[in-house]
C-alpha positions as CSV (number, residue, x, y, z in Angstrom):
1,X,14.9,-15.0,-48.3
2,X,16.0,-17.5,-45.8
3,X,17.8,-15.1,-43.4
4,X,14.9,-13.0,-43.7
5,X,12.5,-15.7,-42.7
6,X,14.4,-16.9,-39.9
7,X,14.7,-13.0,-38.8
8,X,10.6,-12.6,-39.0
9,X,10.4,-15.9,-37.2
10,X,12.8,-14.4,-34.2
11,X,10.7,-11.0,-33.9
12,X,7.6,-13.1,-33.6
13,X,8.7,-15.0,-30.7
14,X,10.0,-11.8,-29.1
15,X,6.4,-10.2,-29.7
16,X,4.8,-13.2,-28.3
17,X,6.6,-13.7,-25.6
18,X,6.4,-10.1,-24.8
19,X,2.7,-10.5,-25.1
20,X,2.7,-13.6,-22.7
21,X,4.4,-11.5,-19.8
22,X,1.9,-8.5,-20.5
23,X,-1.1,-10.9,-20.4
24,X,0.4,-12.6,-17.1
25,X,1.1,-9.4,-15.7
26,X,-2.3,-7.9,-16.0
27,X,-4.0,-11.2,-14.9
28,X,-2.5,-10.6,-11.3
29,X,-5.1,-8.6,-9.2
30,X,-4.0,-6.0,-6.7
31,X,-6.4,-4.7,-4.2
32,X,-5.6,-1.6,-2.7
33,X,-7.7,-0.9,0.2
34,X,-8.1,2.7,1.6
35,X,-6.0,3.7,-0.9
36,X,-5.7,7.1,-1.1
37,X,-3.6,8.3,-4.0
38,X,-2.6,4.6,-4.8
39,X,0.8,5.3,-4.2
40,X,1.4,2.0,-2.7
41,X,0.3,0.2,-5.1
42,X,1.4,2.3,-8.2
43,X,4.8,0.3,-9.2
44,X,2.0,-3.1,-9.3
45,X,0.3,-0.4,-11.9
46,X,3.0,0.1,-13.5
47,X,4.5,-3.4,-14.1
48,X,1.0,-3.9,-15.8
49,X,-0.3,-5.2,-13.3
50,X,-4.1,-5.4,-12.8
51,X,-4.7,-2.5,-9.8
52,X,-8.2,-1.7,-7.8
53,X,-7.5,1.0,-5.9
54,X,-10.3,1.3,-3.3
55,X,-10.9,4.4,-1.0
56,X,-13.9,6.7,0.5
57,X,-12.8,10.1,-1.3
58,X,-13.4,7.9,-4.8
59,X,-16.7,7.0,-3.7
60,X,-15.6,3.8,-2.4
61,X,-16.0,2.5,0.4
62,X,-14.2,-1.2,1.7
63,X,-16.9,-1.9,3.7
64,X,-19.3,-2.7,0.5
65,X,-16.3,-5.1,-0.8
66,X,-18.2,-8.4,-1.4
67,X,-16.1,-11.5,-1.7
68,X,-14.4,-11.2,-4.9
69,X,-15.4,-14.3,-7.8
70,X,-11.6,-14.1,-9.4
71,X,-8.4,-15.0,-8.2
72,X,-7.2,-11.7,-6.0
73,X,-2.7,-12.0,-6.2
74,X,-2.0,-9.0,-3.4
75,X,-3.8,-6.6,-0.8
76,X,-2.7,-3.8,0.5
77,X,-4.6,-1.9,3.4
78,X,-4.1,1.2,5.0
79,X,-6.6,1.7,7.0
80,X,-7.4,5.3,8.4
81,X,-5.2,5.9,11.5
82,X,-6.5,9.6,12.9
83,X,-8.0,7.4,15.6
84,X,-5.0,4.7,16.9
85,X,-1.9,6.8,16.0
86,X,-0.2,7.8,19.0
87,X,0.1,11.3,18.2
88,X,-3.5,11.8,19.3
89,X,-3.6,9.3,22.1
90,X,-4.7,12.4,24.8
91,X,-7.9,12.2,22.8
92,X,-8.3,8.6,22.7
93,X,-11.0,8.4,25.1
94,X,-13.3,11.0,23.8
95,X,-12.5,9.6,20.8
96,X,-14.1,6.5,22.3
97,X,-17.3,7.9,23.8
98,X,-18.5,9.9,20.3
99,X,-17.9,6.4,18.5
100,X,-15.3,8.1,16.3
101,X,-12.7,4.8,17.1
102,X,-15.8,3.0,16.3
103,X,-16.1,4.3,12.7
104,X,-12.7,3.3,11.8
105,X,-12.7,0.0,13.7
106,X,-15.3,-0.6,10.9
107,X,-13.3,0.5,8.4
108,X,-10.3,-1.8,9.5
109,X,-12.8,-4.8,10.5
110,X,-13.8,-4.8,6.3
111,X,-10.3,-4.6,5.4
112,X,-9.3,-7.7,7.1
113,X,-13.1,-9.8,6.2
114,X,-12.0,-8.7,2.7
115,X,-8.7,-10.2,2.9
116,X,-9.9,-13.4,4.5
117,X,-12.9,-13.8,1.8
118,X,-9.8,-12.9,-1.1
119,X,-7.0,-15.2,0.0
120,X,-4.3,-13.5,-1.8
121,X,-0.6,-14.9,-2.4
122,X,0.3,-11.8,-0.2
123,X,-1.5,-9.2,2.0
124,X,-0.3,-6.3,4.5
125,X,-1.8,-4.0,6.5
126,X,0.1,-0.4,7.3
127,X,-0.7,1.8,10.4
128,X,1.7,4.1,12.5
129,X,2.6,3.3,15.4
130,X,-0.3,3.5,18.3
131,X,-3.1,1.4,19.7
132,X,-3.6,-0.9,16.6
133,X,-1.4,-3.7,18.1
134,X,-4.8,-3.8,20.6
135,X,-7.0,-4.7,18.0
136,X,-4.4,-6.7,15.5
137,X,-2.1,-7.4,18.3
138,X,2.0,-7.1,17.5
139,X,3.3,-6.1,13.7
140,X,4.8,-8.2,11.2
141,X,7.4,-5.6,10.3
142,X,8.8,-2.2,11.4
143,X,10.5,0.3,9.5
144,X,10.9,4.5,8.7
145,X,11.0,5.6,5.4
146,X,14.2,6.8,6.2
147,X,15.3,2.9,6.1
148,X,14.1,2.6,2.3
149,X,16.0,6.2,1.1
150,X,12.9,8.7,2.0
151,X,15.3,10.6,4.2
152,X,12.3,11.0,6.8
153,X,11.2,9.0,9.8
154,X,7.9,8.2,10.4
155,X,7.8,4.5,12.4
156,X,5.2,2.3,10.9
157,X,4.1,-1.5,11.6
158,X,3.1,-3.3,9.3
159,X,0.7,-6.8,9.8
160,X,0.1,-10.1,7.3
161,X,1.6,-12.2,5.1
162,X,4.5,-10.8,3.2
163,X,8.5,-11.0,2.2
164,X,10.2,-9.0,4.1
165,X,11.2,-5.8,1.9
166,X,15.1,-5.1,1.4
167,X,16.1,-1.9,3.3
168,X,18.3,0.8,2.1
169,X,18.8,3.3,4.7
170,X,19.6,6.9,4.4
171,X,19.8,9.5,7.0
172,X,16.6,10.9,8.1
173,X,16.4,14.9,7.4
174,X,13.4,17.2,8.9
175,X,11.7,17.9,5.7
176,X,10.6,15.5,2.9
177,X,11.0,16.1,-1.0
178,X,7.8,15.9,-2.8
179,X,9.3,16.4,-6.3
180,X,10.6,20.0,-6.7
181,X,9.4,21.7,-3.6
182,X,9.9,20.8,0.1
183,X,6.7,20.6,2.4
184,X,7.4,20.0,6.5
185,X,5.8,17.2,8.0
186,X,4.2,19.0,10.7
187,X,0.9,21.1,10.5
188,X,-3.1,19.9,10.7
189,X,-4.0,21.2,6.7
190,X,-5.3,18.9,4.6
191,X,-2.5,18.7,2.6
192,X,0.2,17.9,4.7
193,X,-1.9,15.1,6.2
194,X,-2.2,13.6,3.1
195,X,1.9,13.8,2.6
196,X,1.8,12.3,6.4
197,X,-0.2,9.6,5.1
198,X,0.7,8.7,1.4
199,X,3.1,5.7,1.2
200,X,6.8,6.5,1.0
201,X,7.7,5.7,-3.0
202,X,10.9,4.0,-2.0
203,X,9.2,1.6,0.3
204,X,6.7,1.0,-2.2
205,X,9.4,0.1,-5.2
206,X,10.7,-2.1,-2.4
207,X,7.7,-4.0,-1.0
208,X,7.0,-4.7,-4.7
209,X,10.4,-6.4,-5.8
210,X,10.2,-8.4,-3.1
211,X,6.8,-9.2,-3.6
212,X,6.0,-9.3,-6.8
């Protein structure tokens, strides 16, 4: 009966201490603004943590974000870039006059008052490279998927207040592996500007261990 009680005694620990890592994983608060498919923020998710994945195509938009009355851990923005990338930068200027920079200039101007009003642990902002570093001026961070082990290059900047993910880089190929089937990168469809667009998994699983 002894060795039994002291066995019961050890399982309950385990269980509560399980239960103290699950209650202090889902207390910490990711925001994920212009989220998309929340593939940036999905290894927060699934760690337990506590993930608000905010985006237009979810009837959602950042700009309505009021000041948040809880303790916010992380933010992760990603802001539409159709209008700074530099892949469109010979339409920049009509881009300009019809307002359509201005529309996303709104966008990004909520996702950094959001992050001011929040004063998380951690925040960063991701946009290809382009004009952005007018508006936010130079990046935090550079880096292609390719330098995380998504053989594919696609430079990025990232801007805020973060630890520096650790790279593992692979050699870059022309195509990227989206589970069992191969999809180019190049083409206007909807859905490879979506693959252009969603976060690279193995930069995610990165940025999170070394920000967790």
């Amino acid at each position: 009966m002894e060795i039994f009680s002291i066995y019961q005694h050890c399982c309950m620990d385990s269980l509560q201490i399980k239960a103290k890592q699950l209650d202090f994983t889902h207390s910490r608060i990711i925001y994920d603004l212009c989220g998309g498919t929340g593939s940036w923020s999905r290894p927060y998710r699934d760690a337990g943590y506590t993930v608000h994945v905010i985006d237009t195509k979810s009837n959602k938009d950042v700009r309505w974000l009021r000041r948040p009355d809880h303790r916010v851990h992380g933010v992760l923005a990603a802001p539409p870039c159709t209008h700074f990338s530099s892949s469109g930068a010979q339409y920049w200027s009509e881009k300009d006059e019809d307002e359509r920079t201005l529309e996303d200039l709104s966008i990004l101007d909520a996702c950094i008052r959001f992050i001011f009003a929040a004063n998380p642990m951690f925040w960063a902002l991701e946009n290809p490279v382009g004009r952005m570093v007018d508006f936010l001026g130079p990046p935090a961070y550079k880096f292609n998927p390719c330098d995380f082990g998504d053989a594919y290059t696609k430079k990025t900047y990232l801007w805020g207040k973060f630890n520096r993910p650790k790279k593992r880089p692979v050699e870059p190929e022309t195509v990227c592996s989206q589970g069992s089937w191969l999809m180019r990168l190049g083409g206007r469809s909807d859905k490879t500007k979506e693959l252009r667009s969603t976060t690279p998994p193995a930069f995610a699983a990165a940025f999170f261990a070394a920000n967790p």
